[in-house]
C-alpha positions as CSV (number, residue, x, y, z in Angstrom):
1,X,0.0,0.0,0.0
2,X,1.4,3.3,-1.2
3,X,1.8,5.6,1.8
4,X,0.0,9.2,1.2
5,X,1.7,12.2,0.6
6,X,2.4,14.8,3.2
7,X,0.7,18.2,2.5
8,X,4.0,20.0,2.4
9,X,4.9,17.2,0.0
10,X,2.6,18.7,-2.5
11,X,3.4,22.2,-2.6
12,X,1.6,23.5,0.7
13,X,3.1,26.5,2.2
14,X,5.7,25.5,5.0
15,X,4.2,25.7,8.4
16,X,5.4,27.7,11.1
17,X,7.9,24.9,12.3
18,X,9.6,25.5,8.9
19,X,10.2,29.0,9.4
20,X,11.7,28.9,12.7
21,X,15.6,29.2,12.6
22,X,17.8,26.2,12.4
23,X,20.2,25.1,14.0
24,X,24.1,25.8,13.7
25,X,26.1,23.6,11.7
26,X,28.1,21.3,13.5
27,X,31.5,23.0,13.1
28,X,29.8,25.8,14.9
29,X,28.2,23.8,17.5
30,X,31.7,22.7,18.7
31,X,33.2,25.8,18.7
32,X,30.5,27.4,20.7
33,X,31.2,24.5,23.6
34,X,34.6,25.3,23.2
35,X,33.6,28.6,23.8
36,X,31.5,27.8,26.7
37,X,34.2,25.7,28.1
38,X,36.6,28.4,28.1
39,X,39.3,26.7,25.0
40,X,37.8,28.3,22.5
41,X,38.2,31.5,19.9
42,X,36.6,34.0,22.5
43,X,38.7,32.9,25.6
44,X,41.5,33.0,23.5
45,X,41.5,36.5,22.1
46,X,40.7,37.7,25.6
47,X,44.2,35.9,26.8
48,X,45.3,37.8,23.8
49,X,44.0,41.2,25.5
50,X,45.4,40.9,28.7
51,X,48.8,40.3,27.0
52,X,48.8,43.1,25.3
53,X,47.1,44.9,28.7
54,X,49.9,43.6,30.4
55,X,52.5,44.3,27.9
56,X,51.8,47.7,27.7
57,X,52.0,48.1,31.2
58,X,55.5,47.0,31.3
59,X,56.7,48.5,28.3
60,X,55.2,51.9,30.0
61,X,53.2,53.2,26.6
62,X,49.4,53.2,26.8
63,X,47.8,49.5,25.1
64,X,48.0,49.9,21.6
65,X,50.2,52.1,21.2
66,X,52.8,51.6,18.1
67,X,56.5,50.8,19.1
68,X,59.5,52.6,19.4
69,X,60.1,54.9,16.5
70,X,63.4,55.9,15.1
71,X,63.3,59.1,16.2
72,X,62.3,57.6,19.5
73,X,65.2,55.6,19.8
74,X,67.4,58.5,19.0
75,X,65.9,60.4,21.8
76,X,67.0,57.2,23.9
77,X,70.9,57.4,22.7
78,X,71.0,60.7,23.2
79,X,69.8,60.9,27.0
80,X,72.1,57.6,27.3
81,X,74.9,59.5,26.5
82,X,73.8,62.7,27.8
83,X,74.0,61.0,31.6
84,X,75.8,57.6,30.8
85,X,74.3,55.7,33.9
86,X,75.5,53.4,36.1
87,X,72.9,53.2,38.9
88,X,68.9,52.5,39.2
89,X,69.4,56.4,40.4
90,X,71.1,57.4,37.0
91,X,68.2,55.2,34.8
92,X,65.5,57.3,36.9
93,X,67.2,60.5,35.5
94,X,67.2,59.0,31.9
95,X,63.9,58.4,32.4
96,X,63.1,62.1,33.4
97,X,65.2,63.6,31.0
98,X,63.5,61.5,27.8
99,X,59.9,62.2,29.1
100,X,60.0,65.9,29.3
101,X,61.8,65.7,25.8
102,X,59.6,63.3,24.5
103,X,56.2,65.5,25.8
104,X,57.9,68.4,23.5
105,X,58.4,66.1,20.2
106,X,55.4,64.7,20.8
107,X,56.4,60.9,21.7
108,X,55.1,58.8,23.9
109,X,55.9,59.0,27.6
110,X,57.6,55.4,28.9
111,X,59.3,54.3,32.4
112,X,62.6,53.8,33.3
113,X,62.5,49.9,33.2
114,X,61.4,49.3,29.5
115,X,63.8,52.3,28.2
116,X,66.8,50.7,29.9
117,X,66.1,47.0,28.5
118,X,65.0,48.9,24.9
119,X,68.8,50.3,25.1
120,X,69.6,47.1,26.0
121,X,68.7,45.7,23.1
122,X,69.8,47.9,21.3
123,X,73.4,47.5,21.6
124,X,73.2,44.0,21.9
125,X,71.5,43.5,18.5
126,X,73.1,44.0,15.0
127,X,70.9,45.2,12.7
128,X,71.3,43.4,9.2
129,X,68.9,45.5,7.6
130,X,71.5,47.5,5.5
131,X,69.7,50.3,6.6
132,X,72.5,52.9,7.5
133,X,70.2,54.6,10.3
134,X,70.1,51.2,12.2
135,X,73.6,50.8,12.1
136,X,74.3,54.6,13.6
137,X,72.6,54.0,16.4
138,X,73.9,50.3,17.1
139,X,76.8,52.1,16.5
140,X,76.4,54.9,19.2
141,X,74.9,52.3,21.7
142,X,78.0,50.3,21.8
143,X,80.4,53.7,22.4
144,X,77.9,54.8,25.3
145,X,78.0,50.8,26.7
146,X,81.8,51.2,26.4
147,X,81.9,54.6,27.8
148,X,79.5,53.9,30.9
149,X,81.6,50.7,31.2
150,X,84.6,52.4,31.6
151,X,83.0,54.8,33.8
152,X,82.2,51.9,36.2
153,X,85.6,50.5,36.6
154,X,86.8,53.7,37.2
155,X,84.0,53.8,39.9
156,X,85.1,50.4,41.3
157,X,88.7,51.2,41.7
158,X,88.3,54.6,43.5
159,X,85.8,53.6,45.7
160,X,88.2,50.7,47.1
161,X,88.8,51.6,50.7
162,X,92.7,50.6,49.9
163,X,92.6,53.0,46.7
164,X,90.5,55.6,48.9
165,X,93.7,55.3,51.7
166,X,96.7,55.0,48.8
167,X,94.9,58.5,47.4
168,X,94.1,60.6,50.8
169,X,97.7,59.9,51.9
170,X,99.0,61.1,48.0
171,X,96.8,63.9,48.6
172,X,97.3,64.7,52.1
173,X,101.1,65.2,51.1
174,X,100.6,66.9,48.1
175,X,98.9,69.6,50.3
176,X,101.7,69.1,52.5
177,X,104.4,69.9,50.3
178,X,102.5,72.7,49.0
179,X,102.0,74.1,52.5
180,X,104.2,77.0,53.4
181,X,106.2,75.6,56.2
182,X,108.1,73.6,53.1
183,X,112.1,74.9,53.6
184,X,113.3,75.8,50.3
185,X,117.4,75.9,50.1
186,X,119.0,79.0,49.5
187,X,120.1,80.2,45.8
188,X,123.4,80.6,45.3
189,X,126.1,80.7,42.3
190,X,127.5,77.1,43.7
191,X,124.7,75.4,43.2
192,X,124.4,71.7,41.6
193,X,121.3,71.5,39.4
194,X,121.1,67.7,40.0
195,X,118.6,65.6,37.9
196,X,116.7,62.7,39.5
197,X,116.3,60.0,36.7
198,X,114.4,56.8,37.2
199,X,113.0,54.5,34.1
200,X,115.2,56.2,32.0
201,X,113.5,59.5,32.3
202,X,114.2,62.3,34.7
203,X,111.3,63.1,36.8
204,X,112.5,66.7,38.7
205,X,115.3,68.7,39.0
206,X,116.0,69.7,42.4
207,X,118.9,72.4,43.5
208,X,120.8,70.9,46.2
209,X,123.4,73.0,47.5
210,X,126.9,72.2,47.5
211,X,128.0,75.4,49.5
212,X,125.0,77.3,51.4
213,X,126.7,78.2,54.0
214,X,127.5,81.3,52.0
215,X,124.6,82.9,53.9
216,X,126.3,81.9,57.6
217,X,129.4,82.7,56.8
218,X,128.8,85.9,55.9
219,X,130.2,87.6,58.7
220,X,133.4,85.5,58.6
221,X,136.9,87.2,57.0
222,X,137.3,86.3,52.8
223,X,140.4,83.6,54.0
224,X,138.0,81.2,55.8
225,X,135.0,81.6,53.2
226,X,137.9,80.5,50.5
227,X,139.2,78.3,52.4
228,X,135.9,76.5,53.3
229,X,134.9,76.4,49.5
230,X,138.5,75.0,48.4
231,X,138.1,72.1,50.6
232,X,134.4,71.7,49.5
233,X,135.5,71.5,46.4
234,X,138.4,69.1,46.5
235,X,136.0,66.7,48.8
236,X,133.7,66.5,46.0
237,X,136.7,66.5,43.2
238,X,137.8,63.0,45.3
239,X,134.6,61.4,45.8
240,X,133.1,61.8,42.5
241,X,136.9,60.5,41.0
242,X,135.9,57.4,43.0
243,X,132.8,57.2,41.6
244,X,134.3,56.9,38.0
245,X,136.9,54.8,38.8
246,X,134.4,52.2,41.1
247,X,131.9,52.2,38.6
248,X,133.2,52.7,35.4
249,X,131.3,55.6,32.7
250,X,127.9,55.4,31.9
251,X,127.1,54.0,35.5
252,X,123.7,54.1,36.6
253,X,122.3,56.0,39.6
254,X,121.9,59.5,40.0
255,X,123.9,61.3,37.9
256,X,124.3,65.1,36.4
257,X,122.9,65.6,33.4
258,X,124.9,68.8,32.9
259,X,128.4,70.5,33.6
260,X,128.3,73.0,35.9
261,X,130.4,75.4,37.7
262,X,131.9,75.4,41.2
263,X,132.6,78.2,43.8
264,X,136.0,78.0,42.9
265,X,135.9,78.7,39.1
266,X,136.4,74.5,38.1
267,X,133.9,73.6,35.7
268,X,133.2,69.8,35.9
269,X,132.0,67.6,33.6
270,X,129.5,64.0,33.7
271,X,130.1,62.4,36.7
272,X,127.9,60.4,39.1
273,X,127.2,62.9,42.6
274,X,126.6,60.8,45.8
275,X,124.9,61.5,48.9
276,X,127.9,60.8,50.4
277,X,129.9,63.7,48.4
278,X,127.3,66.1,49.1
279,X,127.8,64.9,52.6
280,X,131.1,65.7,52.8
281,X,130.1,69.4,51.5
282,X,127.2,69.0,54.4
283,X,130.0,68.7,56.9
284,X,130.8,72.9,56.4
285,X,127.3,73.5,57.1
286,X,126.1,75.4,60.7
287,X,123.5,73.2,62.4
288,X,120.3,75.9,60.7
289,X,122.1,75.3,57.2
290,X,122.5,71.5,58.4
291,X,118.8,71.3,59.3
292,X,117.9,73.7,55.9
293,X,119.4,70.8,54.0
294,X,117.8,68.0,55.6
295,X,114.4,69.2,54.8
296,X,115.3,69.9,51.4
297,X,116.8,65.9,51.0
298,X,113.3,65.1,52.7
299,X,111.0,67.1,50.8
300,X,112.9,65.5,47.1
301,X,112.4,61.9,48.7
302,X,109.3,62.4,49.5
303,X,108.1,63.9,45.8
304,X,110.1,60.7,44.5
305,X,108.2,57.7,46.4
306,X,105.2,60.2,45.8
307,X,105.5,59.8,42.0
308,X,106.3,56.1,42.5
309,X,103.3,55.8,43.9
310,X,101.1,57.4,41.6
311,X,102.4,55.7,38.2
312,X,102.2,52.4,40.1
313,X,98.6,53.5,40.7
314,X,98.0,55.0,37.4
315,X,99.5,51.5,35.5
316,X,97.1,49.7,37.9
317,X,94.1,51.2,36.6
318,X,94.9,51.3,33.2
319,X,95.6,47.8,33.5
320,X,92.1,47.0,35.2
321,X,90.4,48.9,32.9
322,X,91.8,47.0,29.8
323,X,90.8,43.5,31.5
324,X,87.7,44.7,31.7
325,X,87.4,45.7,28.2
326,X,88.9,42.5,26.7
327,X,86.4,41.0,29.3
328,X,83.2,42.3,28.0
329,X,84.4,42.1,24.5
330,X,84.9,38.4,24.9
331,X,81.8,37.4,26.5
332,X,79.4,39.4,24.3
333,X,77.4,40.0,27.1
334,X,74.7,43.2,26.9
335,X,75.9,45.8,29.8
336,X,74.7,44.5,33.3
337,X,74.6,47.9,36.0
């Protein structure tokens, strides 16, 4: 038996059933429980959202915003170098300093964190764009790295409590020798210009005194002021004769540089000068010349070890300093402060 046709079958008008709205297709049916479930297309662009929410909260520029332009990033090199900072205190300064400049240009405001790991990057990244722009600034990053490097070491080694001692004592006589109370020897016609060399160059030239006593004698008769000169004169004749003949020419030591002329009229030539044969010179003295003298030998000592003291500490630094640039340079490491 042949079923009968269904009204709609033959060409009725659909009921109201027909018109209501169908269903979504299954592809969308699963996407809407993924929805529902919190895995789906919706969740995920609002995990998308709060990343970029949270982004822009660390990068310091409002959500959306675009990211650093290049004149941006040359605002950033130039307040680098402007301040070249080594402490959190120095990066809050940067971060003053490009803010108020950046209000004026019209860029966007951004804190102190994201501009110091944006320079960061920077100088740690090469750009291989070919665009000669890039490579300026990659350029000018890695001098201001170096520079603020350098600037730390120099930081490190004078803020060692030995270094801090080694330079208040340098000072501390410096001032001293400056100071009035310093005895300076009397001038005289006698006198032996006599060069202090050490490492083959001479570092001062100090008059000693080979006959001072000019001064004290003053009020004695011309016989004993010739007399006292004379044997002055042959003393030092005799000991600087066994000089040369102990040590041969060309000895080392302390030695004058030129020939100069006694009390007596003898001009003398090269010849290594003693303490000894100035000694024997000393011997003539009266006890204020004597004591004159002393402070003179006392004072050139002390301006010796003094520059000792400072090249040692000079050669130190520079040789810290060049460690820590073959250091960094080796390790292509980005600049930690």
């Amino acid at each position: 038996m042949v079923a009968p046709k269904r009204q709609s079958d033959k060409g009725a008008p659909e009921t109201s059933a027909k018109k209501q709205k169908q269903g979504p297709p299954t592809g969308s049916r699963i996407l809407a429980a993924l929805d529902d479930a919190g895995l789906g297309l919706k969740k995920q662009q609002e995990l998308e959202n709060e990343d970029d929410a949270e982004e822009a909260m660390v990068t310091g520029r409002p959500r959306g915003a675009k990211n650093y332009s290049h004149g941006e990033l040359e605002l950033l090199v130039a307040c680098m170098k402007e301040i070249a900072p080594i402490t959190s205190q120095d990066f809050a300064a940067v971060a003053e300093l490009y803010n108020r400049l950046a209000n004026e240009k019209g860029f966007t405001t951004r804190g102190a964190a994201p501009l110091r790991q944006r320079f960061e990057k920077l100088q740690k990244t090469k750009p291989d764009d070919g665009n000669p722009q890039n490579k300026k600034l990659y350029e000018a990053a890695k001098a201001i790295t170096l520079g603020v490097e350098t600037k730390a070491g120099m930081k490190t080694l004078l803020d060692g409590p030995t270094r801090a001692l080694h330079m208040e004592e340098a000072f501390r006589k410096i001032l001293q020798d400056d100071d009035s109370d310093r005895t300076e020897a009397p001038s005289s016609d006698t006198r032996i210009k006599h060069s202090i060399k050490k490492s083959d160059s001479e570092r001062s030239i100090i008059d000693l005194t080979a006959a001072s006593s000019e001064g004290d004698l003053s009020k004695a008769d011309d016989d004993t002021k010739a007399a006292v000169k004379k044997e002055a004169a042959e003393d030092v004749t005799a000991m600087v004769a066994k000089e040369k003949k102990e040590k041969g020419k060309g000895s080392g030591g302390n030695v004058v540089s030129k020939t100069y002329r006694h009390g007596d009229g003898k001009v003398m030539g090269k010849a290594a000068v003693t303490e000894t044969a100035l000694g024997a010179v000393a011997n003539h003295l009266s006890p204020e010349a004597q004591e004159k003298r002393e402070v003179s030998r006392i004072n050139l000592l002390r301006e010796s070890r003094l520059q000792d003291r400072q090249d040692r500490m000079l050669e130190e630094r520079e040789k810290e300093i060049s460690d820590l640039k073959k250091e960094n340079n080796t390790l292509r490491e980005p600049l930690r402060f």
